[in-house]
N, C-alpha and C positions, 0 to 999 in steps of 0.2 A: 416922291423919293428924291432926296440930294443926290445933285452931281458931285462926280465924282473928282478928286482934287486935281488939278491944272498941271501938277508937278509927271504926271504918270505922261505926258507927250514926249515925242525927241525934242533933245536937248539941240536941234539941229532947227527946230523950227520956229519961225517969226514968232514972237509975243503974240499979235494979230491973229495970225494963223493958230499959232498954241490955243487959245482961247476958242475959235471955233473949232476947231479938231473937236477938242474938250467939250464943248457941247455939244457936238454933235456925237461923239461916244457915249455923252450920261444919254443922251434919247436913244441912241439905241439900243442901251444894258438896258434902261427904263422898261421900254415896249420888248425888246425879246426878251425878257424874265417873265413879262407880266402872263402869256399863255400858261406856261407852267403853275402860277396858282388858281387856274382857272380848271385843273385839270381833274381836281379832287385829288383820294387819296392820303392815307398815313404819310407816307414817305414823301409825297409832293408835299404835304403842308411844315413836313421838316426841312424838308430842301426850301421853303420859302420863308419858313422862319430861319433857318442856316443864312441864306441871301443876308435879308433884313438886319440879321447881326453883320453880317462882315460888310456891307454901305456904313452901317454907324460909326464902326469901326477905322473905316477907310475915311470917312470925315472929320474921325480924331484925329487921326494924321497916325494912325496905328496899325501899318498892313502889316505886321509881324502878328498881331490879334486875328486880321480880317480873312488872310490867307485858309487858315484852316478850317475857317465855315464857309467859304465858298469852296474848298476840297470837298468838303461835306455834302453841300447843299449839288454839285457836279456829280460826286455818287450815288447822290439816291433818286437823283434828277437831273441829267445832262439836259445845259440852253446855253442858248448863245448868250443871254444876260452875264449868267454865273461865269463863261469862261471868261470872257472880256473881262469880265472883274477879277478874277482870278490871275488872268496876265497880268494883267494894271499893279497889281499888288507885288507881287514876283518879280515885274521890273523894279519897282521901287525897292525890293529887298535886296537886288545887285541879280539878282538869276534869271541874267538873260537869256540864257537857253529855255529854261522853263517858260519863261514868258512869251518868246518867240513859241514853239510849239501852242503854246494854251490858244495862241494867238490865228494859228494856222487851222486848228481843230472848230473855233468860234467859227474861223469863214467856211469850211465845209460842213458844219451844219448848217447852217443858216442859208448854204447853196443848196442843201437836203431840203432844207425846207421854204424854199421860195423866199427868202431874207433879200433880198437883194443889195438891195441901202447896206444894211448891216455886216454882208459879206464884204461890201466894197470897203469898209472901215474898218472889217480884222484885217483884212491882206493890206491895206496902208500901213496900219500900225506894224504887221509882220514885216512890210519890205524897208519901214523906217531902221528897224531894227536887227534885221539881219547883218549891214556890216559891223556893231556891234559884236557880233557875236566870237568868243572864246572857242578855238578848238583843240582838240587832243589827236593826234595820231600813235597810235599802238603797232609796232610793228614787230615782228615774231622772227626771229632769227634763224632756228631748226626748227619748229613746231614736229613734236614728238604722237604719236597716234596717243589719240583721246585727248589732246590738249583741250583745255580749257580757260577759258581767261575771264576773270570777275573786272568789273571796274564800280567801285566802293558795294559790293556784296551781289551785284547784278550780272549774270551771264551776256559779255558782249560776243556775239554771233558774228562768226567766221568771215561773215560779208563783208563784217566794217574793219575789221583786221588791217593797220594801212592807210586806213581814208582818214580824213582828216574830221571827226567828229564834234558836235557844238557841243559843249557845256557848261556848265552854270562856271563862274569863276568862285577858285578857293582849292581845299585840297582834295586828291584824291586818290584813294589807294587800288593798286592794278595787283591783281593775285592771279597766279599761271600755277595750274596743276597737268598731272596727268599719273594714268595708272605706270606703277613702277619706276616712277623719278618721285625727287624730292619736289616740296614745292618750293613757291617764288613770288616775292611780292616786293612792293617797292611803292613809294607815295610821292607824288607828283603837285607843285600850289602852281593854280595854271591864276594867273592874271585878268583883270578888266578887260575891257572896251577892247576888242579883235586880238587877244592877244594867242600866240601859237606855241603849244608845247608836243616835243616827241619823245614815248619811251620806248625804248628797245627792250622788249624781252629776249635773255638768251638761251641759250639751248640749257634745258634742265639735266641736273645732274640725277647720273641714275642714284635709287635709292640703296641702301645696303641690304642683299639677300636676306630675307627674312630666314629667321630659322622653322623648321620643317614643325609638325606636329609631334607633340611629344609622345613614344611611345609607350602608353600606358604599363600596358604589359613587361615591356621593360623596366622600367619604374616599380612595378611591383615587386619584379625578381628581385632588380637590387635592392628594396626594400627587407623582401624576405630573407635574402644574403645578411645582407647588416645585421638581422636581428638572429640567425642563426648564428653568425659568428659572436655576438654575445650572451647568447646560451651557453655555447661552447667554451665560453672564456671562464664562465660562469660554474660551469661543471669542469673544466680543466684546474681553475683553483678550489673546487671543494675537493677534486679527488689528491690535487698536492699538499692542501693542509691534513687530510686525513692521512694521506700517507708519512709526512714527517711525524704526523702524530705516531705511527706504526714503529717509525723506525726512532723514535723517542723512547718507546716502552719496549718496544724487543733490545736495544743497547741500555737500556735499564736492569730486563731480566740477566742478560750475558753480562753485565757487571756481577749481579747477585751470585751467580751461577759459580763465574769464577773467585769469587771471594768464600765460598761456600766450599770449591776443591780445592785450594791450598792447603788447609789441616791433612787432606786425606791423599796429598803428591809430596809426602816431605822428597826433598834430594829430587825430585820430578822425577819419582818413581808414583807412580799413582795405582793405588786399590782397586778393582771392580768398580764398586762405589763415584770413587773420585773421576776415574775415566770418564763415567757415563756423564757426570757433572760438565767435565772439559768440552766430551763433544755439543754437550747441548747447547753450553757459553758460546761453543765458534758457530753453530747452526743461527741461534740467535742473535751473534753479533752481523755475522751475513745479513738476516733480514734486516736486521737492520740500518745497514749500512745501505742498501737496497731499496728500503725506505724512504731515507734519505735523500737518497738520489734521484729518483722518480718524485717524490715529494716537490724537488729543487726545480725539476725540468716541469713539470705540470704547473708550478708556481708561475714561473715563466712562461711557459706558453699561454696561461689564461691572460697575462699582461698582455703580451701579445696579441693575442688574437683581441683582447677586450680594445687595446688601440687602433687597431686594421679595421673593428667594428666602426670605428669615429671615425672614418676617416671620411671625405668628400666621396661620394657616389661617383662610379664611373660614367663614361658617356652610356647611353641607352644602346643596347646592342652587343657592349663589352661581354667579356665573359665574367660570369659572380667571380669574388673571391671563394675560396675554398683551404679547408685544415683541418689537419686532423693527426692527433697525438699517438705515436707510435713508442709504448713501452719497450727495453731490452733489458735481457739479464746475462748477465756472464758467471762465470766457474769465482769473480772474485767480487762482486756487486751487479750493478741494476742502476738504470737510468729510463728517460724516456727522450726522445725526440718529436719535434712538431717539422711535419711536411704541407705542403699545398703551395696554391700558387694566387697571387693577389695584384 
């Protein structure tokens, strides 16, 4: 198996020294990988074909390739070969925090597992690169109950709230919720080689009172309101067209009536005959004038009530609208009036 390329040491150390570091890391990614194909298994002989691609890979000079088959080949089969490679790669991709960790995880397995040599080359490489490393500090201003804080989609825990945490450099987005505030978020490009960023989160602002549930049942009456009020409107103008209609043909017949007793009133002395003609004319003109009226006021109140029907529903709770058409007659006509309240 090829060693792994000379670039992935600190940039801190002798050419001399670069060179054996570097070989002394390819022997020992070499030998602690090599158990893990010894071990059988589906999922070990993927995790060592995963390996075997991300070395090829890392010999091209392509840890942007090699990175995610040694991710691979660590999940389905954690060794200290794969993390060491795995860091190696990581560094070279600028993510020193990822590398530093992959780096810390290498030496405590390999302290699991009697490595010795091995562990003593993750924790060189982890302490070459710790000052290195990028941190972020998060700090909470009022932390509101149930606060919660993301940093790029991941729950950071209350503990590191403050501390001054490693991370890979580049950007990163901090989101703060909590029940009954708004939330809060904000994006942070933290720097290379040691560099240190702080965000203050501030107190979240409360969110706005939700509105209550709607009550059904309310919603229905007003529903049923509305649609009774143009029923109403409905039958208010058939019964005012039918009544103009009335008082259309009764001021018809009392025309008739009276053009009929003129011969029989000369000098408006009128006959038996002719009288009974007169009164019927004024009977019939009454109705009709009565008609009329009621006709006018029903016409009207059906508009009415037909546009009180359209209108925006009241809040839930409201009292319905309500109407209702109240005919009158007098000793000289007829009308009707609309009451209710809306």
């Amino acid at each position: 198996m090829r060693t792994p390329r000379s670039s992935t040491a600190s940039s801190k150390t002798s050419p001399a020294r670069l060179r054996a570091v570097a070989l002394t890391l390819a022997a020992a990614i070499t030998l602690a990988h090599a158990p893990a194909a010894a071990q059988g298994g589906d999922n070990k002989a993927i995790a060592e074909e995963a390996f075997v691609r991300g070395r090829e890979f890392m010999d091209q000079g392509k840890p942007a390739e090699a990175c995610p088959r040694f991710e691979e080949s660590v999940r389905l089969d954690p060794s200290v070969g794969a993390l060491l490679n795995l860091a190696l790669c990581s560094d070279q991709l600028g993510r020193t925090a990822t590398a530093w960790a992959r780096y810390k995880e290498a030496a405590n397995l390999a302290r699991a597992t009697g490595q010795t040599d091995r562990q003593r080359i993750a924790e060189e490489f982890a302490d070459k690169l710790a000052p290195r490393l990028s941190r972020l500090r998060i700090n909470v201003d009022k932390p509101a109950a149930g606060l919660v804080i993301k940093r790029n989609g991941e729950v950071l825990g209350s503990a590191l709230l403050g501390e001054p945490i490693p991370v890979d450099p580049g950007e990163h987005t901090i989101e703060a919720a909590a029940p009954g505030f708004l939330p809060w978020s904000t994006k942070v490009v933290v720097g290379k080689d040691a560099d240190q960023k702080v965000v203050s989160v501030p107190a979240l602002a409360a969110a706005p009172s939700a509105r209550g549930p709607v009550d059904e049942g309310g919603a229905r009456g007003a529903e049923k309101s509305s649609n009774g009020l143009r029923t109403a409107a409905f039958i208010a103008g058939g019964v005012g067209i039918a009544a103009l209609g009335v008082g259309a043909v009764m001021g018809g017949l009392a025309t008739s009536d009276v053009g009929e007793a003129d011969p029989l009133c000369p000098a408006k002395k009128c006959s038996a005959a002719g009288f009974a003609l007169v009164e019927g004319a004024q009977t019939k003109a009454l109705a009709s004038t009565i008609g009329f009226g009621v006709g006018a006021a029903a016409l009207g109140a059906g508009v009415v009530l037909f546009l009180v029907s359209r209108s925006p529903a009241k809040e839930p709770g409201a009292e319905a609208a309500r109407a209702w058409l109240v005919p009158s007659f007098g000793p000289h006509g007829g009308g009707a009036s609309i009451l209710g309240s809306f």
